[in-house]
C-alpha positions in Angstrom: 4.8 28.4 5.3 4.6 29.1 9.0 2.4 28.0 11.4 2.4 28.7 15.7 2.6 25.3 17.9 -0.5 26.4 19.4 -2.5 25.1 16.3 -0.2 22.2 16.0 -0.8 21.5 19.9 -4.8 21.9 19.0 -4.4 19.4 15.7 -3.1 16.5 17.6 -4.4 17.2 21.1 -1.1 17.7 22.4 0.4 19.6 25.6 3.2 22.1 25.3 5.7 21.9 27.6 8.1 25.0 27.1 8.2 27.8 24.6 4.2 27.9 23.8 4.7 31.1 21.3 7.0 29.2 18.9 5.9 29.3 14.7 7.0 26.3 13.4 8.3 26.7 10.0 8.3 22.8 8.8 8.7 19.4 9.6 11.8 17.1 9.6 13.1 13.4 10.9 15.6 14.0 13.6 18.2 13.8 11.0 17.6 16.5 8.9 15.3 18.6 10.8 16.0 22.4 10.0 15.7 25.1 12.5 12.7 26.3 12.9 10.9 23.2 12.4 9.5 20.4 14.4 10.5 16.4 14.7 9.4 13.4 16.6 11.1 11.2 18.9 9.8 7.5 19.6 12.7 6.4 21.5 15.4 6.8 23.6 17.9 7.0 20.8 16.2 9.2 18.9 15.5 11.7 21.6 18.4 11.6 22.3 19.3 12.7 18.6 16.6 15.4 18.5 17.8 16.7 21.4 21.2 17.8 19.7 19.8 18.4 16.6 18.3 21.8 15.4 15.0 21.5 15.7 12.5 23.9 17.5 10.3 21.5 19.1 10.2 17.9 19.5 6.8 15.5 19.5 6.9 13.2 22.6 5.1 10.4 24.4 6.4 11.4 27.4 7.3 14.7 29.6 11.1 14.8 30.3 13.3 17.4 31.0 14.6 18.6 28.1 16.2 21.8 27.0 13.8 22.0 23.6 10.1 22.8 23.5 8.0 19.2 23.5 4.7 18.9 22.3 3.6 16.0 24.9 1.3 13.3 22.8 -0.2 9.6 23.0 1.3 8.6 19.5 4.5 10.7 18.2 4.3 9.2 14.6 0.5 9.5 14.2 0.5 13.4 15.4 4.0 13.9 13.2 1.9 12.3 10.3 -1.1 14.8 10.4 1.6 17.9 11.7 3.1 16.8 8.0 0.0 16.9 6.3 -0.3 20.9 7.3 3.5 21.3 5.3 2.2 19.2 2.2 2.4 20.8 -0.7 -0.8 21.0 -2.9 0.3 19.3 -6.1 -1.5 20.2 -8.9 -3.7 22.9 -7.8 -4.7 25.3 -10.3 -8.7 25.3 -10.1 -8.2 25.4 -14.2 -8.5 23.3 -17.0 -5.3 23.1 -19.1 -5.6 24.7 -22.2 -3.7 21.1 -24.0 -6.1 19.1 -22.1 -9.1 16.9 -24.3 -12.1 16.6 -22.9 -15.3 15.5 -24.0 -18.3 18.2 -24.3 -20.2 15.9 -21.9 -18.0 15.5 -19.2 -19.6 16.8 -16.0 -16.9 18.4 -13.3 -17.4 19.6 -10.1 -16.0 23.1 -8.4 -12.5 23.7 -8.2 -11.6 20.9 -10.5 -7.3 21.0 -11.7 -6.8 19.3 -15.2 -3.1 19.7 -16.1 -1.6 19.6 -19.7 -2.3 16.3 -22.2 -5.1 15.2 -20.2 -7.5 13.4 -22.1 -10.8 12.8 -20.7 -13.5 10.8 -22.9 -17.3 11.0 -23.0 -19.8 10.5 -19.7 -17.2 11.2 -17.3 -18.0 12.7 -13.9 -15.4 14.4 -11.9 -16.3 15.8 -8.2 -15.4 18.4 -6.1 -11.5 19.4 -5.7 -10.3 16.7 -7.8 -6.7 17.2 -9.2 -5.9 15.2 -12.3 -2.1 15.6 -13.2 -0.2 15.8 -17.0 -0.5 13.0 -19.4 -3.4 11.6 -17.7 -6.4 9.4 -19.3 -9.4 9.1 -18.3 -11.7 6.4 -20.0 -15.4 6.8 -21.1 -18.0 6.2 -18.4 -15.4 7.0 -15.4 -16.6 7.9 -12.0 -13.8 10.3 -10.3 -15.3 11.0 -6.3 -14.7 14.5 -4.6 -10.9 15.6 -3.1 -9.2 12.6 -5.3 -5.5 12.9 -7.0 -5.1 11.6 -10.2 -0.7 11.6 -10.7 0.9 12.2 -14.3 0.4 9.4 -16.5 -2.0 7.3 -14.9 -4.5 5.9 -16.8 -8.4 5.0 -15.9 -9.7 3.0 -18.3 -13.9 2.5 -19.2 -16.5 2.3 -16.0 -14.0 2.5 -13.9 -15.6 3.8 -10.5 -13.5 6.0 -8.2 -14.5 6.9 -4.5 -13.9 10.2 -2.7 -10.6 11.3 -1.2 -8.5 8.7 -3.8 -4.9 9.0 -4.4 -3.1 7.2 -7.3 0.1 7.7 -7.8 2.0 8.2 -11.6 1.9 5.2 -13.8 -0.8 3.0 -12.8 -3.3 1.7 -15.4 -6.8 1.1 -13.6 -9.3 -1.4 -15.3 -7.2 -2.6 -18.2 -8.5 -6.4 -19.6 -7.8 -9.6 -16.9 -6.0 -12.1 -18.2 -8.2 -14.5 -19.8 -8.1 -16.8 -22.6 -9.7 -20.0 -23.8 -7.0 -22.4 -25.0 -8.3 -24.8 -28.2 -6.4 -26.8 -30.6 -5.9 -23.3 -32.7 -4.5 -21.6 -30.2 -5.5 -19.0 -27.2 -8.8 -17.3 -27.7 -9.2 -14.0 -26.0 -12.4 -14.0 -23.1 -13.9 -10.4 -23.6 -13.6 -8.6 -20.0 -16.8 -7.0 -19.8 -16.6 -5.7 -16.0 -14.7 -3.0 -14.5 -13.5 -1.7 -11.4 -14.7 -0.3 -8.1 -12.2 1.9 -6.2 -13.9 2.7 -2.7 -13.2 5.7 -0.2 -9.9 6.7 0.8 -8.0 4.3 -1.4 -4.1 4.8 -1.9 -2.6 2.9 -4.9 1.2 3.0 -5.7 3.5 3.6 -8.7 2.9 1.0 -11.8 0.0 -0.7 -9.5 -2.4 -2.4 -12.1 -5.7 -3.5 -11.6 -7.7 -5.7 -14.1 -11.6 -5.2 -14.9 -13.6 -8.1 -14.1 -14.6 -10.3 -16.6 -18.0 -10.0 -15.8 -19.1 -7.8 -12.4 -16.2 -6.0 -10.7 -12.9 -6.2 -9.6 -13.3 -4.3 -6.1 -10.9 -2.7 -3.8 -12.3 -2.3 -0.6 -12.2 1.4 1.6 -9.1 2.6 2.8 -6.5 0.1 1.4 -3.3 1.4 0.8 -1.4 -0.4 -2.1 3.0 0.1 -2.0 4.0 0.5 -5.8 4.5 -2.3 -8.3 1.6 -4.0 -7.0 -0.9 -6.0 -9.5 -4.3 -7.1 -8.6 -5.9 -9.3 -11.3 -10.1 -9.8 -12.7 -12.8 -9.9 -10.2 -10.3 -10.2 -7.0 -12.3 -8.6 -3.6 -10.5 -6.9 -1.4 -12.3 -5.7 2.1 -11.5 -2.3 4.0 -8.0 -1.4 5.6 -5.8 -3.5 3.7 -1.5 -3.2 3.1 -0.3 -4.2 0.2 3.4 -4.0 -0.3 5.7 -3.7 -3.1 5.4 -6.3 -5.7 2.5 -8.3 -4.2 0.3 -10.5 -6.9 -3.2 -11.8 -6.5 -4.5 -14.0 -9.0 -8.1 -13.8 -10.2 -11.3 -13.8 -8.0 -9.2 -14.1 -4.8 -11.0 -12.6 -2.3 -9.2 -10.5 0.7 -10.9 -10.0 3.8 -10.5 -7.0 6.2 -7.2 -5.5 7.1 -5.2 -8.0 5.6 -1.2 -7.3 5.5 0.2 -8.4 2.6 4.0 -8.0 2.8 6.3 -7.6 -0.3 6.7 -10.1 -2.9 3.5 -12.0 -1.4 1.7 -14.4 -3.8 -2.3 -15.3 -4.0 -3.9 -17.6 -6.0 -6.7 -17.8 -7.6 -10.1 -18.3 -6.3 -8.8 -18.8 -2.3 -10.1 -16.3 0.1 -7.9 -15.0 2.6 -9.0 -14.3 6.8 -9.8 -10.9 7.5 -6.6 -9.9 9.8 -4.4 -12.2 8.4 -0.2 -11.0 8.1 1.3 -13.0 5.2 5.0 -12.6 5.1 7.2 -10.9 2.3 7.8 -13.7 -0.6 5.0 -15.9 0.7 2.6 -17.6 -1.5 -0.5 -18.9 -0.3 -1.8 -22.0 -2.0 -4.9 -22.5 0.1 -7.7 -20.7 2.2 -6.0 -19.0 5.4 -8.3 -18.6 8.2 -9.5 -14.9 9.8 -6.6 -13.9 12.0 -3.7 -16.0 11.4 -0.2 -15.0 10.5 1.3 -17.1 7.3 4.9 -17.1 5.8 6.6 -19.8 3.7 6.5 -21.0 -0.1 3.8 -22.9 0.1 2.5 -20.5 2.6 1.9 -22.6 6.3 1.0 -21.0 9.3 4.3 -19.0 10.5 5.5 -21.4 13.9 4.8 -24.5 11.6 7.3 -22.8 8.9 9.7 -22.0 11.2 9.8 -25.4 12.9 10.3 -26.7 9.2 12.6 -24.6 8.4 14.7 -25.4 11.5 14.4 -29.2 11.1 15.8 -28.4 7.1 18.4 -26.5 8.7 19.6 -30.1 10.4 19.1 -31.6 7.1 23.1 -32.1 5.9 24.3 -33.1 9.3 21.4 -35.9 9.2 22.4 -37.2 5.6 26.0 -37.4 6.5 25.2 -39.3 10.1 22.6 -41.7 8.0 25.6 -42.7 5.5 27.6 -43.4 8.3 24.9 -45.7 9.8 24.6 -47.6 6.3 28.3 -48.3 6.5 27.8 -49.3 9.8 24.8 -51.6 8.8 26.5 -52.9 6.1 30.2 -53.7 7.5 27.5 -55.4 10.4 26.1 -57.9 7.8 29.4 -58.6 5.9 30.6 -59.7 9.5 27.6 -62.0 10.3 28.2 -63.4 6.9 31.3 -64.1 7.3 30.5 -65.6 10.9 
């Protein structure tokens, strides 16, 4: 695929300074760029490294003089990012139904749906426009699949499960399985029914292995444009607002509620029922125990807010030196008495 800078340029409302008739032929980090394609540089150091490296033209903040063709920007990662997105391969894309694929006679797609082989798709499903579906996937009865969304191999959507528009979920999730619920008696752990289901909203990006549980009753919700890392699991009825980051391995625990544009960094813990600020940062292998406030930044197990951790964690840090000066002070103290005993 080629493309001229000029379109690029017009993409990203960017200036060319240099060769304005290059075709750019792909996109690289300044470590691997290719000739012919195009690479960012958001520093020193790595303009520096683009600068030796073979790459056709370089995205900049700033204009310098520079022996390769720049494409002058406000933001170099954020117009590399959408340059990328003209390279991306269209995964999936056949406009066809598999011919191994099992779909229900009342499923209702869109145009230019792509089912790909051992699909199953069950009864009352509604697929939009330009939806892509990948190998091995399964769709549950009752599923609501929005226009432009990417289903990866293997996922698996169970029951009611709503889907917005422009949705990507990436191989191996399972989306609306049963929340964890049980009654304990005296003869043992009897199962709650989980009679909800799930709401993915607009431009919604879930990882590898993420799972999400239905609600028991009503939904569990994922809020528009969160973007989940893989390995994350989101348990029954939990609310998460707009713009979210969940990272790798994060866990929330059952009708948490997240608010708006919460960073969740990896390994972060949330329990149950607490509601978290919107524009809150909680720190990788954090767990929070208790409410957090709108806009605070939280890090710790139990989760404090981060300059109180830090001064704890500091003051531990003294800890040894302390115990051994306190058991010189009890000798002290106690060679003291001895003497006014003896006295």
């Amino acid at each position: 695929m080629e493309v001229p800078l000029k379109e690029l340029a017009e993409l990203v409302d960017g200036e060319i300074i240099g060769e304005v008739e290059l075709i750019i032929s792909g996109v690289g980090g300044v470590e691997n760029v290719a000739k012919g394609e195009i690479t960012f540089a958001q520093s020193d150091e790595y303009l520096t490294k683009a600068e030796s490296s073979l790459a056709a033209a370089v995205i900049v903040a700033d204009e310098i003089e520079s022996d390769k063709t720049l494409l002058k920007v406000d933001n170099p990662r954020l117009a590399f990012a959408k340059i990328a997105h003209e390279f991306e391969p269209e995964l999936y894309k056949t406009n066809e139904i598999h011919s191994t694929a099992v779909i229900a006679d009342d499923v209702e797609c869109g145009s230019n749906v792509s089912i790909g082989p051992q699909v199953t798709i069950e009864s009352g499903v509604s697929i939009g426009d330009n939806v892509r579906i990948a190998a091995g996937a399964h769709i549950g009865s009752q599923v609501k699949i929005g226009a432009e969304t990417i289903i990866h191999p293997n996922v698996v959507i169970m029951h009611q499960t709503e889907v917005g528009n422009r949705v990507i979920i990436h191989p191996g999730a399972v989306i609306g399985s049963d929340g964890y619920g049980f009654e304990t008696t005296s003869e043992g752990h009897y199962k709650v029914p989980q009679l909800g289901n799930v709401i993915i909203e607009d431009d919604v990006e879930l990882g590898a292995n993420v799972t999400i549980d239905r609600g028991t009753t009503g939904s569990t919700v994922i809020g528009r444009g969160t973007k989940t890392d893989n390995l994350v699991h989101i348990a029954h009825n939990v609310r998460i607002a707009a713009d979210c980051l969940l990272v790798a391995q994060v866990g929330i625990a059952g009708s948490a509620e997240i608010g708006e544009g919460v960073t969740l960094a990896g390994k972060a813990g949330v329990v149950g029922h607490l509601e978290v600020g919107a524009n809150t940062t909680v720190a990788a292998q954090s767990i929070i125990t208790n409410d957090v406030p709108p806009d605070s930044f939280y890090s710790g197990y139990p989760a404090r807010e981060h300059k109180s951790e830090m001064r704890i964690k500091a003051a531990r840090r003294k800890l040894p030196a302390m115990v051994k000066e306190l058991r010189e002070l009890k000798k002290e103290v106690k060679s003291l008495k001895e003497e006014v005993k003896e006295g």
